[in-house]
C-alpha positions as CSV (number, residue, x, y, z in Angstrom):
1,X,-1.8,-7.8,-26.1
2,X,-4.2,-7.4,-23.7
3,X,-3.0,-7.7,-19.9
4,X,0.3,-9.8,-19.8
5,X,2.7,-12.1,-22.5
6,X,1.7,-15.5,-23.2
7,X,1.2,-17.0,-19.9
8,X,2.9,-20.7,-19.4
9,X,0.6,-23.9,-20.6
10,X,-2.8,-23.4,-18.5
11,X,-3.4,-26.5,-15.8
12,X,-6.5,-29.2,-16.6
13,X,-9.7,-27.3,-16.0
14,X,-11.5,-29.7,-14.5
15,X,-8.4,-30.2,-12.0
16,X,-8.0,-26.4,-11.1
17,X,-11.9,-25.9,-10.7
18,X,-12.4,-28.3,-8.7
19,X,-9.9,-27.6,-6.2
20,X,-10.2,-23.6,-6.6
21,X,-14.1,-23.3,-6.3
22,X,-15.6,-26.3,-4.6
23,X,-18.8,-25.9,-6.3
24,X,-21.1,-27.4,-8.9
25,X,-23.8,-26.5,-11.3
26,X,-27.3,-27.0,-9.6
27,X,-29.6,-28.7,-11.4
28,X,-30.1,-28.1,-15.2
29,X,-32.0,-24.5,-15.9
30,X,-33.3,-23.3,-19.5
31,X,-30.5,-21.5,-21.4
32,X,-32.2,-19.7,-24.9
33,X,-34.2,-22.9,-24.4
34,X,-31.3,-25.6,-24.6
35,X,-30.6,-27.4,-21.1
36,X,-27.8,-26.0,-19.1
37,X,-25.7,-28.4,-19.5
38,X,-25.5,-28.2,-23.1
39,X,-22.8,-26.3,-25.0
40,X,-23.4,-22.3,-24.8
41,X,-23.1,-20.7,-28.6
42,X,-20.3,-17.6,-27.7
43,X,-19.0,-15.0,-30.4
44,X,-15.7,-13.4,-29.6
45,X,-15.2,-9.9,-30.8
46,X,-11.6,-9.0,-30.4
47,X,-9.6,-12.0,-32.2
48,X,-5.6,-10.7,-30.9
49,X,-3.2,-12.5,-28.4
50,X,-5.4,-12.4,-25.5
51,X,-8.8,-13.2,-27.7
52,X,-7.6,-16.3,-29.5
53,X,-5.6,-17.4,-25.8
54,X,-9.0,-17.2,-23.9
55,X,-11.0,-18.7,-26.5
56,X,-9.3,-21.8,-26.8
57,X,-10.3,-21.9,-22.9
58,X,-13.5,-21.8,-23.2
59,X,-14.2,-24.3,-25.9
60,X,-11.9,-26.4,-24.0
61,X,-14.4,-26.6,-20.9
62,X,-16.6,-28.6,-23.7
63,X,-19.3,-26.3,-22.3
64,X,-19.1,-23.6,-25.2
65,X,-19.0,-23.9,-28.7
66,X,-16.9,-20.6,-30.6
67,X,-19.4,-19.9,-33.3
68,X,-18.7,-16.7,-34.4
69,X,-15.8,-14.4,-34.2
70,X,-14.9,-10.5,-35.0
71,X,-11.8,-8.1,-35.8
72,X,-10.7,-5.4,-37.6
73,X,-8.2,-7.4,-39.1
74,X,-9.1,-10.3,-41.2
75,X,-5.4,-12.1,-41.2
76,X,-6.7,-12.1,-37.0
77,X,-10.4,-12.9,-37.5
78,X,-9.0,-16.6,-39.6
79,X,-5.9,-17.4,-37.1
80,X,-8.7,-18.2,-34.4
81,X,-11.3,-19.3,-36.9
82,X,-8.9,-21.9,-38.4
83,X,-7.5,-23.2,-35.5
84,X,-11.0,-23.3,-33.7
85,X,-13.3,-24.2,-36.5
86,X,-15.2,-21.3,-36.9
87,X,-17.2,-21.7,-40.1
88,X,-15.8,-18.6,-42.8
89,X,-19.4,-17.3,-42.9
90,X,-19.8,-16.8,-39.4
91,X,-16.2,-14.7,-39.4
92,X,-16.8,-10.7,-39.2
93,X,-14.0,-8.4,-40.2
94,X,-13.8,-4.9,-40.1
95,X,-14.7,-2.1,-37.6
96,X,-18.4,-2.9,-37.6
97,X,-18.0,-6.6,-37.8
98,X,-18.9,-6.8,-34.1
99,X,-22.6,-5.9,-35.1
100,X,-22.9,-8.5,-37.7
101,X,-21.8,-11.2,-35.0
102,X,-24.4,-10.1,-32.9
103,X,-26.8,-10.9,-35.4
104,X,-25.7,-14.3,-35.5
105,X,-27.3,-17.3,-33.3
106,X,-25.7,-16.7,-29.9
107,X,-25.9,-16.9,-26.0
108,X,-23.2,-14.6,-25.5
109,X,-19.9,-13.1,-25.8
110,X,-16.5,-12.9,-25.2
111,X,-15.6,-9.4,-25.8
112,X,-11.8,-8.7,-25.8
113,X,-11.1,-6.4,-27.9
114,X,-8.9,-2.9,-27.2
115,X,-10.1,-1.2,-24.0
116,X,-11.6,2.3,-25.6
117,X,-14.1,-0.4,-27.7
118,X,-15.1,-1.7,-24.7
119,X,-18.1,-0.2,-23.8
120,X,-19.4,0.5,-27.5
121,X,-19.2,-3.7,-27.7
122,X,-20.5,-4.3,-24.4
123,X,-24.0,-1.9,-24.8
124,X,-24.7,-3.4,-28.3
125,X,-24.0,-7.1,-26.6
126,X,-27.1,-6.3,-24.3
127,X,-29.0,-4.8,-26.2
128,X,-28.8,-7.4,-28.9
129,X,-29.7,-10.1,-25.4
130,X,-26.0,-11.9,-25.2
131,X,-24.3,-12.3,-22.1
132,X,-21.7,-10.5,-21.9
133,X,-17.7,-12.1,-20.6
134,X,-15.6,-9.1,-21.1
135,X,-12.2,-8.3,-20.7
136,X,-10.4,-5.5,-17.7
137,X,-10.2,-3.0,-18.3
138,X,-13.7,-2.3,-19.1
139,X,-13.0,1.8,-20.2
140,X,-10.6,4.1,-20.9
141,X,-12.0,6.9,-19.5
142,X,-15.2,8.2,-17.3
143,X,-18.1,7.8,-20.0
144,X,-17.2,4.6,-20.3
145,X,-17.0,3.5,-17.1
146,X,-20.5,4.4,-16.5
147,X,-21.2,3.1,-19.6
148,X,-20.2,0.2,-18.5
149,X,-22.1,0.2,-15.6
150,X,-25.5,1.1,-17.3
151,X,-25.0,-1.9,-19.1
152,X,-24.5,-3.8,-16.5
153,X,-27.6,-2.3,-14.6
154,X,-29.5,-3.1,-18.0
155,X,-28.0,-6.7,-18.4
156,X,-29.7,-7.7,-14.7
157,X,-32.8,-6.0,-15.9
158,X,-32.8,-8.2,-19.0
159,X,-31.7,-11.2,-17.3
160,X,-28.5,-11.7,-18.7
161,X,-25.2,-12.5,-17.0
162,X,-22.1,-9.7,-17.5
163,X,-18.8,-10.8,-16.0
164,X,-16.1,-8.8,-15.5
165,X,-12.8,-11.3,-15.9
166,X,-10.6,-9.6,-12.7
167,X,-8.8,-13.2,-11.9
168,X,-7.9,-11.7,-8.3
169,X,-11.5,-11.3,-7.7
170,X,-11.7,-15.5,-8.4
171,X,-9.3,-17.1,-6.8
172,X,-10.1,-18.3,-3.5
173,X,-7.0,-17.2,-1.8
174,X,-8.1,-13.2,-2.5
175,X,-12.0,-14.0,-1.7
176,X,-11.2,-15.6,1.3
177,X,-8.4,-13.2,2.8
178,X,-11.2,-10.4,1.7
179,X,-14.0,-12.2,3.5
180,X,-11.9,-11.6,6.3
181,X,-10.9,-8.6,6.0
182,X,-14.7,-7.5,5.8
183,X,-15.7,-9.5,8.9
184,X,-12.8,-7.2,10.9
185,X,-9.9,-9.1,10.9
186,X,-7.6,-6.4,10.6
187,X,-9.8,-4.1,12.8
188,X,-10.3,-0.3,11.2
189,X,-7.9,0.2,7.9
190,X,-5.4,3.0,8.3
191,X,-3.8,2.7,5.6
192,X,-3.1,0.9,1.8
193,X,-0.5,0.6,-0.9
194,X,0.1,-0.9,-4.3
195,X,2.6,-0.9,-6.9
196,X,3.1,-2.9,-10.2
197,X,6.5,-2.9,-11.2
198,X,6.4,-4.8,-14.8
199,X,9.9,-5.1,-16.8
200,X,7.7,-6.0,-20.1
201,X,5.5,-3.5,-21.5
202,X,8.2,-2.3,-24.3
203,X,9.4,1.2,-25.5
204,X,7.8,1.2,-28.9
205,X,7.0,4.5,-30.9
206,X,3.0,4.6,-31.5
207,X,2.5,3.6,-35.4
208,X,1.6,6.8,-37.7
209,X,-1.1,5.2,-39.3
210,X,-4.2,4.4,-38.0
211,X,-4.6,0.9,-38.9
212,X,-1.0,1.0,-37.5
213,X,-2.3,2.0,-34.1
214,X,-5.5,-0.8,-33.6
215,X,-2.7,-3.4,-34.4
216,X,0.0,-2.2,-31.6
217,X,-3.0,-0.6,-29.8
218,X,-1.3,-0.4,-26.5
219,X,1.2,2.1,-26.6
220,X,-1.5,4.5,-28.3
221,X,-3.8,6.3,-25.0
222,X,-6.9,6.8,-26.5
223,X,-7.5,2.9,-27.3
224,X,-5.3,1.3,-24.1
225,X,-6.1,4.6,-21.7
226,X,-2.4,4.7,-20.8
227,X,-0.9,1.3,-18.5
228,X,-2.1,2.5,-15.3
229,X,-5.1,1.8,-16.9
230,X,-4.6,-1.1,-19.3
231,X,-2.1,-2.8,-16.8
232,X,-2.0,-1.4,-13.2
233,X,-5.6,-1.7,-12.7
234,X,-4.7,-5.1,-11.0
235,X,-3.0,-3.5,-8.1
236,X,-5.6,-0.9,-7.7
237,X,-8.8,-3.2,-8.1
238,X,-7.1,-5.1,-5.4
239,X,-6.4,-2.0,-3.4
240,X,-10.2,-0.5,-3.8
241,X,-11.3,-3.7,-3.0
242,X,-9.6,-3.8,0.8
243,X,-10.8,-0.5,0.8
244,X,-14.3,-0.7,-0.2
245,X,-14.7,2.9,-0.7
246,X,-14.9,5.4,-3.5
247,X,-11.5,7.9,-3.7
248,X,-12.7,11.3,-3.6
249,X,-9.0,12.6,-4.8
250,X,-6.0,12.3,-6.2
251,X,-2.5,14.0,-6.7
252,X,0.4,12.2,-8.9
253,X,2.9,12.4,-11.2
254,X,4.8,10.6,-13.6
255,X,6.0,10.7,-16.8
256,X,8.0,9.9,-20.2
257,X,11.2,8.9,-19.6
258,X,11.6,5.8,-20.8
259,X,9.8,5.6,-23.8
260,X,9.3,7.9,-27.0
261,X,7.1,10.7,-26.7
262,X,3.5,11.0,-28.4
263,X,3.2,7.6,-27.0
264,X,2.3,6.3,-23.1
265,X,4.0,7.1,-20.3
266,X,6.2,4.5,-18.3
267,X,5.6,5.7,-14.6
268,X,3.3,6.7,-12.3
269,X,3.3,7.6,-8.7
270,X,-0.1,8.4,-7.2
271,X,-1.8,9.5,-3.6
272,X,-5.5,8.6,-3.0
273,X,-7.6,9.4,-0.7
274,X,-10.3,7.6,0.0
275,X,-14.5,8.6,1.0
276,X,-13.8,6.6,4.2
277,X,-10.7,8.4,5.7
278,X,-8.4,5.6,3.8
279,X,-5.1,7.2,2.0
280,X,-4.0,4.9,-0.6
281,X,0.4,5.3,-1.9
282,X,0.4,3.9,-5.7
283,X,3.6,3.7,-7.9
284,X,3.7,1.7,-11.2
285,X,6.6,1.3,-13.6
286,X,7.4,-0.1,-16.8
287,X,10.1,-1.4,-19.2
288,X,12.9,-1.9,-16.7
289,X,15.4,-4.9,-17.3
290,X,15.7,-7.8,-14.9
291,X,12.7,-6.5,-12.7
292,X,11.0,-8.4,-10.6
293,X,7.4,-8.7,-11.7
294,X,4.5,-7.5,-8.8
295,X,1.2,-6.6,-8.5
296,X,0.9,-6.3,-4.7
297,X,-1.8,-4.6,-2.6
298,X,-1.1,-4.8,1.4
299,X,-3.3,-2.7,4.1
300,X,-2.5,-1.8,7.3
301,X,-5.4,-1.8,10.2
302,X,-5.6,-2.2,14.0
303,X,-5.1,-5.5,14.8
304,X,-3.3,-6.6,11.4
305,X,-2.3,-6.2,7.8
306,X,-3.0,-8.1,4.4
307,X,-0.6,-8.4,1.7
308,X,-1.5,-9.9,-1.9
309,X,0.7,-10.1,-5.0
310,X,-0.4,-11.9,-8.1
311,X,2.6,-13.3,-9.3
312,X,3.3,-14.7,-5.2
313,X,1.0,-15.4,-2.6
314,X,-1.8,-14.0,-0.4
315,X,-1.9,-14.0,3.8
316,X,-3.4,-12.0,6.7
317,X,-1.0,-11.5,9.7
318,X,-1.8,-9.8,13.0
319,X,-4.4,-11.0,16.0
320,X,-6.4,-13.3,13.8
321,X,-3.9,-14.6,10.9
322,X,-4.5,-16.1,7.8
323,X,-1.9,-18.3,6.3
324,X,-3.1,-17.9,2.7
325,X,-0.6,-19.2,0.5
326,X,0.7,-19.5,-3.1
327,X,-1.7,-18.1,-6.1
328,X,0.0,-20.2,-8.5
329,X,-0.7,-19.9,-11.9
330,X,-3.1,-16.8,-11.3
331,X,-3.6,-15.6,-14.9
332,X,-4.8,-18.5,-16.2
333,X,-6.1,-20.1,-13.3
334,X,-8.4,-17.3,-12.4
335,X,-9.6,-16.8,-15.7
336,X,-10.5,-20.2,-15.5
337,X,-12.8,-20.0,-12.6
338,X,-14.1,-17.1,-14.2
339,X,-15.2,-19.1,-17.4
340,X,-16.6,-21.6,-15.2
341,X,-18.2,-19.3,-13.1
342,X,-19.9,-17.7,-16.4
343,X,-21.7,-20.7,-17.5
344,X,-22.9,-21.3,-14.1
345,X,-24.5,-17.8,-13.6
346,X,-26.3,-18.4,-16.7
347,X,-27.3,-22.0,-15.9
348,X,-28.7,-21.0,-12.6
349,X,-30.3,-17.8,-14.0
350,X,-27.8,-15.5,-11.7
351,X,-28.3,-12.1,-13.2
352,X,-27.1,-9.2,-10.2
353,X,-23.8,-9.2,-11.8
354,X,-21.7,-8.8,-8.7
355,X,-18.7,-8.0,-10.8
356,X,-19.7,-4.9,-12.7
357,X,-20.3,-2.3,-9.9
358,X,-16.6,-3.0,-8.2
359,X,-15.1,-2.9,-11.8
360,X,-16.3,0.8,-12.2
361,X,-15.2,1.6,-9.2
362,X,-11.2,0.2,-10.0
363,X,-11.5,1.4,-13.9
364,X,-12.6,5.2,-12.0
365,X,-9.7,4.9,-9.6
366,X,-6.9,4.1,-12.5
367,X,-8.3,7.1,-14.7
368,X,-8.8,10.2,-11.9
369,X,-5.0,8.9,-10.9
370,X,-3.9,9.4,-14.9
371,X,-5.5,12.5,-15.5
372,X,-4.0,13.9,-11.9
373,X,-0.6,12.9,-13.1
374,X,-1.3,14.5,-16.7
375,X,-2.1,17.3,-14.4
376,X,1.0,16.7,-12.4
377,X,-1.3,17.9,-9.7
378,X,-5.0,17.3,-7.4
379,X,-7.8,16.5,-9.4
380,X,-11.0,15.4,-7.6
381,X,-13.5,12.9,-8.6
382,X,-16.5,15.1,-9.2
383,X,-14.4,16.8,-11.0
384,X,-13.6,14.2,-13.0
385,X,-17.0,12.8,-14.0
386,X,-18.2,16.6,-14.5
387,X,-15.7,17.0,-16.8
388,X,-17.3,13.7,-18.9
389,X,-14.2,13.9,-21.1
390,X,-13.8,11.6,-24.2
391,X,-10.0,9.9,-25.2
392,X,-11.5,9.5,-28.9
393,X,-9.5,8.9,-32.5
394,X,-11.5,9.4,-35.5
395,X,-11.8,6.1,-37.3
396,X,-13.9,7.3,-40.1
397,X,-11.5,6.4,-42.5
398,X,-11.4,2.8,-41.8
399,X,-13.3,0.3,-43.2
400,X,-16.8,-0.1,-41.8
């Protein structure tokens, strides 16, 4: 359980590239000294719903071959290696596992497992010289955001590729509405909002036990860093990106009334405001019956407004309008493009990373507006990274 449910049968993926990107693969480069166009050796740490889902889409570009995998849990680890023919000495359980694949013969990885392992996974990936495909969000909390983004920093410096799979940020729809948006189509932005009402997410008590809590990992905050983390950071990676600013501070609230406490909350209502003079009005809520699903982001400027859901469609109306239209199947279509896009970075030798740096920004967003609403208060940005705190469970007593 990583972002959504199991989404509906994924479309041909030569079929949805072709009409979603409109580009191809320049001629063949040197990859770890195989041609480009040859199959790309991946490991995938993080083996759950998500892991096995996306892994099955990247062997079935027939431009990557799965060749290693790693989890916690072994019963995990063999579900994708049996169904994807992952050779058992190549399969790495266990908490340390991850290190062990990356001592294997590979290009690069697929790292999806819970957020709060993220940046532990993602530093060891370069440092080890793997390209790194990793999952949103990228951290939990502030140290690993900017861990994140020193690994990022590193991977250019080591010519790798690290790709941040936001499906928004892929689909042509939301690049080309944004394009517009940052060549003054809606004149000067007065103001944004976002919401991500979700009727899934479930009202589960967190497990006691700690092995308990890596399998059911999102309703425990120091591995899933709450849903407006885990989950809402659609709405506000959209939102930040319209902006294009850093938020200097928030104020918000929320709380448990919904689920169990001890566990996450199940709504948030947050005020931004933004290093450019943008405010930014952001609610999320979870678990209620018969909602209908959103993840919308809309701006409001001078000569015209944007508005973007992810389950609907995407437009720009005002003095210069953009029809847009449907996204369609958005959480498998833009992780698609996003595979895609991954093996062509590495086969033209793209290594600035463009992904990484907006990510941070998002994943910062998401947790300065948790910890004001744990304040039920303000709570600044600089106070946020001066604070450089830790969500942190002590998993000493697992298996290494």
């Amino acid at each position: 359980m990583n972002s959504r449910p199991a989404p509906v049968p994924r479309r041909s993926f030569l079929a949805t590239t072709a009409a979603a990107t409109s580009f191809t693969l320049l001629q063949p480069a040197t990859v770890f000294g195989a041609a480009a166009n040859s199959q790309i050796a991946v490991g995938l740490i993080g083996c759950g719903g998500r892991g096995g889902w996306i892994a099955d889409l990247f062997v079935k570009t027939g431009k990557y071959r799965l060749a290693a995998v790693a989890d916690y849990f072994q019963d995990k680890i063999d579900a994708v290696g049996n169904r994807l023919g992952v050779e058992p000495g190549r399969r790495y359980p266990w908490l340390k596992g991850y290190q062990r694949l990356l001592e294997a013969p590979l290009d690069a990885v697929i790292v999806q497992s819970p957020p709060s392992f993220h940046p532990e996974h993602c530093a060891a990936a370069v440092d080890a010289g793997k390209h790194v495909f990793v999952a949103k969000p990228i951290a939990v909390d502030a140290p690993g955001c900017l861990s994140i983004g020193d690994s990022g920093k590193r991977a250019t410096g080591k010519k790798l590729v690290f790709l941040v799979d936001f499906q928004t940020r892929a689909h042509p729809l939301y690049r080309e509405a944004l394009r517009r948006v940052r060549q003054g189509d809606l004149g000067p932005i007065v103001l944004c909002e976002a919401h991500y009402p979700w009727s899934g997410g479930g009202r589960e008590v967190p497990p006691e036990s700690l092995e308990g809590k890596l399998r059911r990992w999102y309703h425990v905050k120091e591995i899933s860093g709450d849903f407006i983390v885990e989950q809402a950071i659609h709405a506000l990676d959209v939102a930040t990106w319209i902006i294009d600013s850093e938020p200097v501070k928030a104020v918000g609230m929320g709380g448990q009334k919904l689920r169990p406490k001890g566990g996450i909350w199940d709504h948030f209502a947050v005020n931004y405001a933004f290093a450019n003079g943008v405010p930014l009005s952001f609610t999320c809520i979870q678990t209620i019956p018969e909602m209908r699903d959103e993840i919308v982001a809309r701006a409001y400027g001078a000569e015209g407004y944007i508005y973007t859901d992810y389950f609907g469609s995407v437009w720009i109306r005002g003095n210069d309008p953009f029809p847009g239209g449907s996204v369609g199947n958005l959480y498998t279509d833009g992780t698609i493009i996003n595979i895609q896009e991954f093996h062509q970075f590495i086969a033209e030798g793209r290594y600035d990373n463009p992904t990484v740096a907006p990510s941070v920004r998002s994943n910062l967003t998401a947790v300065l507006g948790r910890e004001a609403a744990y304040r039920g208060g303000e709570y600044t940005m600089a106070e946020l990274l001066a604070a450089n705190a830790k969500l942190t469970l002590d998993y000493s007593s697992l298996r290494a």
